[in-house]
N, C-alpha and C positions, 0 to 999 in steps of 0.2 A: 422440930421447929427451927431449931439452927440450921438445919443443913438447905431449909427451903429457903431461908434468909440470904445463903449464901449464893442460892440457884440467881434469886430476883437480883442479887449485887453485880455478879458476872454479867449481868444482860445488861445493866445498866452502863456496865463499864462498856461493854460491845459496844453499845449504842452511841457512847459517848465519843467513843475512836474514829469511830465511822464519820460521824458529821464532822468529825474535826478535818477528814480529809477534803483540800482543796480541788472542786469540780473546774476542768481545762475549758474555755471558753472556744466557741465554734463560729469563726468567722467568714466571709466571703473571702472568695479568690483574690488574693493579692501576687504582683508578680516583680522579678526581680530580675535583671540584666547582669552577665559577666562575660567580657572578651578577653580569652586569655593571651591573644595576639594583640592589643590596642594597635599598635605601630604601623600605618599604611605610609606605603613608598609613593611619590608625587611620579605623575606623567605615565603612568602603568595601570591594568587593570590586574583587579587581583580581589583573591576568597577573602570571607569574612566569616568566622564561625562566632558566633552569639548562642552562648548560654542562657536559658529562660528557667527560671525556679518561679512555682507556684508556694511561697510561703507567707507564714504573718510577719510584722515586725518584732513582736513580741515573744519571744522563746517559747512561753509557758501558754501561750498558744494554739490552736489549729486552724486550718482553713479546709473549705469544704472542697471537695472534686471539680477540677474544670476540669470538662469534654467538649468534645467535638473546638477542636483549640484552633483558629487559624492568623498565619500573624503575617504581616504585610510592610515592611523595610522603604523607607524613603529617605531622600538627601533633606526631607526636609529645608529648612532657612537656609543652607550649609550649600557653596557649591560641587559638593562631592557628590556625585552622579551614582545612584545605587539602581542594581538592576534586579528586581525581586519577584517581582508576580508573590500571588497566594499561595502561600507556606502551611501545612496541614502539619502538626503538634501529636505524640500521642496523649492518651489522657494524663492528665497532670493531681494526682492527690495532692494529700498534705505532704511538701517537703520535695517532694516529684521536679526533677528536671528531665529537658531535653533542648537536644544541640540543632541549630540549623546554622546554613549557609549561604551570605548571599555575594553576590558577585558585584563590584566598588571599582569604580574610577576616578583615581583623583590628579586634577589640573596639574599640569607641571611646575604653573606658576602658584600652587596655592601656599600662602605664610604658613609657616610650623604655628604649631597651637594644639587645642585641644579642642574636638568638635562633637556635636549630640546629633546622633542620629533615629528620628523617632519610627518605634515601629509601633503599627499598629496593632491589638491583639483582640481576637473575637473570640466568645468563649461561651457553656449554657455550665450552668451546676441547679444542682436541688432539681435533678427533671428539666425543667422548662424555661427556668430564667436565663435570659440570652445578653450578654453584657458586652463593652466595648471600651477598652481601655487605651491609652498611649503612655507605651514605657519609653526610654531612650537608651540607648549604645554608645558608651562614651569612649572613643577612639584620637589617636593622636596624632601628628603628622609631624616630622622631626624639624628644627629649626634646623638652618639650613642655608647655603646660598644659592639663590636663585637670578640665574644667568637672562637675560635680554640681548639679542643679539640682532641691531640695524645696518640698512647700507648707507654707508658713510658718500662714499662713491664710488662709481667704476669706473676705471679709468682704461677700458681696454677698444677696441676696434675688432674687427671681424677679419680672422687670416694673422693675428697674430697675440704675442704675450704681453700683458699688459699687469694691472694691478689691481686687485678687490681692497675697499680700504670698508673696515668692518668700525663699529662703535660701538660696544661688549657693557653690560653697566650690571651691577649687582643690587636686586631688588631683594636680598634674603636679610634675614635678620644677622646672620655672623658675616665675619668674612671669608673670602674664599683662595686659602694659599696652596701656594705651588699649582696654580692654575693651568690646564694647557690644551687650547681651544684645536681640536681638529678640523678643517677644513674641507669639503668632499664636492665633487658636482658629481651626480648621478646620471645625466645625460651626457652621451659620448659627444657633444659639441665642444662641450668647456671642460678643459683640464683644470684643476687646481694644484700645482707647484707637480710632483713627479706623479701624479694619483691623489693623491692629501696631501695638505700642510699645514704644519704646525704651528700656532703661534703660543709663546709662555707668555705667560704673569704672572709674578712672583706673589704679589697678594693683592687680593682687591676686595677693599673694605664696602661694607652694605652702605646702600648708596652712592658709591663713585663709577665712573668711567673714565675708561681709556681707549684709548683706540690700537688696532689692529691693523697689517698689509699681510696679504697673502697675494705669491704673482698666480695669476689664472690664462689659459690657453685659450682661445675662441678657434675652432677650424673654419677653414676656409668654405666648409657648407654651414654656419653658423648665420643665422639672422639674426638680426634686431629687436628680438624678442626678451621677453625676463624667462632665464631658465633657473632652475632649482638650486640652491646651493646650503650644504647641511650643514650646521656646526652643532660639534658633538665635546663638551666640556667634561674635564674630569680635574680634579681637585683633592687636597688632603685635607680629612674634618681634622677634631682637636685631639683626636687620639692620634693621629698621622694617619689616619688609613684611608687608602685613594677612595675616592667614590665617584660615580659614573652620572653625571646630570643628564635629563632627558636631551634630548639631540632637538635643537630647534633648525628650521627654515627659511630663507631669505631669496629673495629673489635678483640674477645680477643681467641685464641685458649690457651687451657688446653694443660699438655704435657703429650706423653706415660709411663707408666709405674707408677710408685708409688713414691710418696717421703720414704719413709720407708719400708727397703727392710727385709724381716725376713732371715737371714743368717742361724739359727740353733735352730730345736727344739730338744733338749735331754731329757732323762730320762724314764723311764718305767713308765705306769699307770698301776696299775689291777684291775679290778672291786671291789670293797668292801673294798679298801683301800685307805688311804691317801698317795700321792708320793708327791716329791717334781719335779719340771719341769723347767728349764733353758730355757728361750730362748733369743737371740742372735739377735739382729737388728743393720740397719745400716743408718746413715742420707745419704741417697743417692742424695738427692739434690745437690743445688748450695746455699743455704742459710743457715744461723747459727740461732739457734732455743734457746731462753730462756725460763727460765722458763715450760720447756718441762714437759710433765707429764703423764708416760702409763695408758692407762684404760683397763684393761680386764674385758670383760663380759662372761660368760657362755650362747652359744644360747642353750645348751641342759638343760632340768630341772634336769636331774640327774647327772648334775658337780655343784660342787662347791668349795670357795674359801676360807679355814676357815668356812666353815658355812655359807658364804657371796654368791651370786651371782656377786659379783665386785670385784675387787681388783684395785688400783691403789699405783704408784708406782713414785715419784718426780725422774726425770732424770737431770734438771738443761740443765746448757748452753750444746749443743750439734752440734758440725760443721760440714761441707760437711765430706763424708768418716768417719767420727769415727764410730765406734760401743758402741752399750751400752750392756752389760747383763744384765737379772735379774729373778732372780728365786723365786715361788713362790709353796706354797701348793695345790694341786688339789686332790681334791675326788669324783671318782666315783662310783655312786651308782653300787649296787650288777644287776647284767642280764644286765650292759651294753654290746654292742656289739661295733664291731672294728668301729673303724671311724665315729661312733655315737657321738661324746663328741666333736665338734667346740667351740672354743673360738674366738672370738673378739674384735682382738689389736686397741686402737686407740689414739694416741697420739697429745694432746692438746698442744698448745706451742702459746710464742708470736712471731711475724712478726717482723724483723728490720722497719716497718716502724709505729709499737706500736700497730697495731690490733691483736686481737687474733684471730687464727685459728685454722686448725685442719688435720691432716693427719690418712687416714683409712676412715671406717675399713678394716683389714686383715684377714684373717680367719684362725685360725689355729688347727692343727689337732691335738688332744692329747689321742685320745682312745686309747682302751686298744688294742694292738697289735694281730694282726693273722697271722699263717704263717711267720712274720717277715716281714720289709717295704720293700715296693714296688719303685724299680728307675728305671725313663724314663732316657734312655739316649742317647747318638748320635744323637740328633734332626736334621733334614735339610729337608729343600724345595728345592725338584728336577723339573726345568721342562721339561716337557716331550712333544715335539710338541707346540700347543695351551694352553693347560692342565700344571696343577702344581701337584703335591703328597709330600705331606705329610709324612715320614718314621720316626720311632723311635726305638729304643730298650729296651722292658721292661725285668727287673731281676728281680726275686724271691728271694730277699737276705736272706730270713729268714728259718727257721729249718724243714718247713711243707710243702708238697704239696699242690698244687692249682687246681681247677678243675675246667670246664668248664667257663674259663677267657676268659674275652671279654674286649676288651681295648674302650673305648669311649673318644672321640676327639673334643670341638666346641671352635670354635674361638670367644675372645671378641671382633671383628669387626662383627656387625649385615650383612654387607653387603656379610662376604664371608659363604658361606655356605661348609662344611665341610661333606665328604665321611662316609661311618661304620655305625655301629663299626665295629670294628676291630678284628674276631675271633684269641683266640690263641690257647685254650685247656687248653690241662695241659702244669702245671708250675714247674716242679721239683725246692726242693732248688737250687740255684745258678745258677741255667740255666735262658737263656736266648734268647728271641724272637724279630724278626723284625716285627713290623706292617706299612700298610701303608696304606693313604687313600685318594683320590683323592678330590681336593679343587677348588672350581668352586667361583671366585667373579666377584663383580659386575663390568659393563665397567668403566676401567681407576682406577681399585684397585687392588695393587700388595698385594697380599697375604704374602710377604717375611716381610713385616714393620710389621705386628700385634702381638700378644700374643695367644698362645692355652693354655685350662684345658685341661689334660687327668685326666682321674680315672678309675680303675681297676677294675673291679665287676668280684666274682671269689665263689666258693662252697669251703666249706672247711669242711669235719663230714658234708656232708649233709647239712649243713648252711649255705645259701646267703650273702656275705658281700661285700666291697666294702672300696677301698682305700681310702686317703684323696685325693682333687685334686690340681693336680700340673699343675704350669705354664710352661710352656716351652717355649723358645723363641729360635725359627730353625735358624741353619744358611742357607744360599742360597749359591746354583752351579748355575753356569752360563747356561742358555737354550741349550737346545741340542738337536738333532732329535730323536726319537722313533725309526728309522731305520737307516741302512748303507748298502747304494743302490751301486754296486760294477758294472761298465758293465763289460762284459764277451769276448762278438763278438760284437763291436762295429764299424763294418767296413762296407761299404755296396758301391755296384757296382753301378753305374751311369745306367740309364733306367734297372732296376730289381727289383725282391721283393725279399728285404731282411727278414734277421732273425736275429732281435734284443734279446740278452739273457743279464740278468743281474742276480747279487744275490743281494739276500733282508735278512737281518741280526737283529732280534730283540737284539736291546742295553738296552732296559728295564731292569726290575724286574717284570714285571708282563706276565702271558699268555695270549696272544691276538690273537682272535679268527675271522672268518669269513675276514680275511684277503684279500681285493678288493684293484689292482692298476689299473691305467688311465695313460697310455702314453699321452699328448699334443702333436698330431702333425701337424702341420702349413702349408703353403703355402711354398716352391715347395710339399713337401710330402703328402703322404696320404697313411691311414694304415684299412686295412680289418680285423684288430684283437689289435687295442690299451689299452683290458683290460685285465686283468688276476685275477685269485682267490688262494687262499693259508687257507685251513681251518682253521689249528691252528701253530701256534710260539711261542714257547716256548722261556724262555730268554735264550740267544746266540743261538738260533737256527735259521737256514738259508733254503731259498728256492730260488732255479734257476727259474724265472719269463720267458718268452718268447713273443716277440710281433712281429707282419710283419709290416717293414713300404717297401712304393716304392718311389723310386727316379725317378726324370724326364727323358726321353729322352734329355733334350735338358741341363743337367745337367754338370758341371765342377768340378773338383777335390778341395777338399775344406775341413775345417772343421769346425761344426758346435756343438747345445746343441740344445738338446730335452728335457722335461720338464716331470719329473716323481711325481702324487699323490699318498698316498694312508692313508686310511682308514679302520680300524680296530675295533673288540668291545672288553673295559676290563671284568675280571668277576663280575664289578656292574653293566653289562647290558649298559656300555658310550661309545658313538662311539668316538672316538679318532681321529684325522685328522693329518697327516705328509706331512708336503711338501709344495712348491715344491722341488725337489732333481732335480739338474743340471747331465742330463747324456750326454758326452762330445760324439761327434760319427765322423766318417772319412767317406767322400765319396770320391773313387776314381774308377779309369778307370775300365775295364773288366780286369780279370790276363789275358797275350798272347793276349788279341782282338785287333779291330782298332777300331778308334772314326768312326762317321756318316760320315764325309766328304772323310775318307779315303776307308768306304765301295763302298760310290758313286761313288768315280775316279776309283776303280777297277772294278764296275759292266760295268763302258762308256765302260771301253777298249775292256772288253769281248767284250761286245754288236757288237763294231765296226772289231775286229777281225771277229766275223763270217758274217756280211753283207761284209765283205773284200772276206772272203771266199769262201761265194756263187756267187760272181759277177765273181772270174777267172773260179769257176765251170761250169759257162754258158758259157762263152766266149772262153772257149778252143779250 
């Protein structure tokens, strides 16, 4: 009896042990984010490895199986640019991590903080339930100083050293010391100081600015354009240790024309002697120049200056519009010839903002005279249709006949290409010739902004020589057509073939030849002769054109425009294009006729008059 007593107690006790144990509760998938890198660098792209844990909050917990896992990374509210596509997980039990990777771009300007990157996550557990969650990635960005870098101004010209002046400001939260901005142009036009330059600042607190000069180079194939210019900042955080800000971009265009403008070269040279030579310049800028200082050099070996190949000459403070002169001794050797003896002005000066720079060189012309100097004058850019020309006026001011003179013409813009030469002949003293030369640029380049050399290559005694070269800068007329299309019999009858006559008028200065028009004509019309031909037109010379158009039958009195081309060749072999030219035209009735409806009702009556007639003929 006792021992069965003692069987029932042990069971009891079992029993009793058993339910006292605490059963783990079995939850749905919960998930949980860890980045062991937080720290993303500004203005770079770069990995991002996120940690994904499938667990509960609750220790004493579980959670059930996600499968088939996929999970999907955005910048979310945040401007940091995340590049993700659909990310495949393997299955995730209770407690189950796994690592993916997504690829982050973050602004250079963006403030340090802290930012949530949401990703989405797709997931099935229990079989078939299919769920979708948004966890987030909490990632940092370091406080920091972040650089702005504007153009203050440029102050340089094309063909020489001038000054970038930069305006630098710090938009980051701390400050940024022992600062020191490098300078770069990546296009071989503009130099910046020997390659790069450097400018310091010692500290620049978040939120201030200062300004910057760095001297910059334009070459002399430099345009007027904005070309590239990098600044690349590096700085000591508060531990001291340098760091590297992303490199930003700015844009510095050079300006047209010259800061130094040569106003007047005087004086006679003669080969084998020593003259004295005056020339006359002007600070044509916008800035005031210290310490300025002329340098001529002689590019020919047989000038020289005193004996010297150089001469320089202290100018001192010199401001916008003044002029300076100053004369110097020049010798040229014995057998020089006209226009052989250039000199090379180039004026050295300090910058209002303490760099030195340099304006030039200029070229100037001092041989020994032939014939007497040669002047361009009356410059202007006409255009003519699609087409631009070119026109000048060269004079022979001096004492000697010229002979077989050819005027030559190129623009310092590479992109426009330039007509000629330009034949003249002879040049009597004081007389004087027109040239012109047709200018073809590149698309969306007005030819009217740029600068031309001409120079003069002419025989003189059987001797080859050749001007110095001058600038000219054209003025511009307003565009205007090649022709002036005039209609004559611009009238035409309602269902007929008419005879459209116009005159065609060349308003040029040039003879154009092989002269082809093209009537456009449209729906109601249509024309069995809409072309015509005119061999040659001379300037003011005119030709009566002819073309058939026909008008509908079912046409109304009205007035309309017909559309006239035409096309022509000049004598450098260019076809030339005008048009279209608006030709204004009248359709109206037959002179004395009737319309259709009126012919109708008159043809019924007949008709019925004679079946009137033959019926009392029978019936009489």
């Amino acid at each position: 009896m006792m021992k069965q007593l003692r069987v029932v107690l042990l069971a009891v006790l079992v029993a009793g042990s058993v339910l006292a144990v605490p059963v783990a509760a079995i939850e749905d998938p919960r998930f949980e984010t860890m980045v062991s890198e937080p720290q993303l660098q500004p203005g770079v792209e770069q990995s991002l490895a996120v940690t994904i844990t499938n667990d509960d909050e609750d220790p004493d917990d579980r959670v059930e199986t996600a499968s088939n896992v996929l999970v999907t990374a955005t910048g979310g509210s945040t401007p940091i640019d995340v590049h993700s596509g659909q990310r495949r997980l393997t299955d995730l039990p209770d407690g189950a991590s796994d690592t993916v990777e997504f690829t982050v771009e973050v602004p250079a300007d963006l403030p340090g903080g802290t930012y949530e990157l949401p990703i989405e996550i797709t997931y099935e557990y229990e079989g078939d339930e299919r769920e979708t969650d948004t966890i987030y990635a909490t990632v940092e960005v370091p406080e920091r100083p972040i650089f702005e870098v504007t153009e203050r101004a440029t102050d340089l010209y094309v063909g020489e050293t001038g000054v970038l002046n930069l305006s630098v400001r710090n938009n980051g939260s701390v400050p940024a010391t022992d600062a020191t901005l490098a300078v770069a142009a990546p296009n071989s036009a503009l130099t910046v100081g020997e390659g790069t330059a450097n400018a310091h600042v010692t500290e620049l607190a978040p939120g201030s600015t200062t300004e910057i000069a760095v001297p910059v180079t334009a070459s002399q194939s430099a345009v007027a354009n904005a070309y590239p210019v990098t600044v690349t900042p590096t700085y000591n955080n508060e531990n001291g240790i340098e760091r590297t800000a992303p490199s930003l971009s700015i844009g510095a265009t050079p300006k047209r024309g010259s800061r130094i403008d040569v106003r007047e070269v005087t004086g006679t040279v003669v080969a084998g002697e020593t003259n004295r030579v005056e020339v006359t310049l002007e600070n044509a800028g916008s800035t005031t120049l210290t310490e300025s200082v002329l340098h001529l050099e002689a590019v020919s070996p047989g000038l020289t200056f005193d004996g010297a190949a150089t001469t320089a000459q202290f100018l001192g403070a010199w401001a916008p519009g003044e002029t300076r002169t100053v004369s110097t001794d020049v010798t040229i050797g014995e057998g020089a010839e006209p226009g052989d003896a250039p000199i090379e002005a180039t004026v050295a000066f300090v910058h209002p903002t303490g760099l030195s720079a340099r304006a030039g060189p200029t070229t100037l012309g001092v041989g020994p005279p032939a014939g007497g100097p040669i002047e361009f004058d009356a410059v202007e850019i006409t255009h003519q249709g699609p087409g631009a020309v070119l026109s000048a006026q060269v004079t022979n001011q001096g004492e000697k006949r010229l002979e077989n003179a050819v005027a030559t013409l190129e623009s310092v813009d590479p992109t426009i290409d330039v007509g000629g030469p330009a034949t003249i002949g002879t040049l009597d003293p004081d007389e004087t010739a027109t040239i012109a030369v047709e200018l073809d640029g590149a698309p969306g380049v007005n030819p009217a902004t740029g600068a031309f050399q001409a120079q003069l290559q002419y025989d003189r005694a059987d001797q080859p020589y050749r001007s110095d070269r001058t600038t000219l800068r054209p003025a511009v007329t307003a565009p205007k057509h090649l022709f002036e299309v005039t209609p004559r019999n611009a009238t035409f009858e309602i269902d007929a073939t008419n005879e459209l006559r116009v005159t065609v008028e060349n308003e040029g200065e040039t003879q154009l030849t092989d002269l082809r028009a093209r009537l456009s004509v449209r729906e109601p019309y249509t024309s069995q002769s809409p072309t015509a031909f005119v061999e040659s037109l001379g300037p003011g010379e005119s030709a009566i054109l002819t073309f058939e158009v026909t008008t509908p039958e079912d046409g109304v009195p009205t007035t309309d425009v017909l559309s006239l081309n035409l096309t022509a060749e000049t004598p450098a072999d260019r076809t030339v294009v005008d048009g279209p030219h608006r030709v204004p035209v009248t359709i109206d009735s037959p002179s004395g006729g009737t319309s259709g409806s009126t012919a109708v009702a008159i043809g019924a009556v007949v008709v019925i008059l004679i079946l009137a007639g033959g019926w009392w003929w029978l019936n009489r």
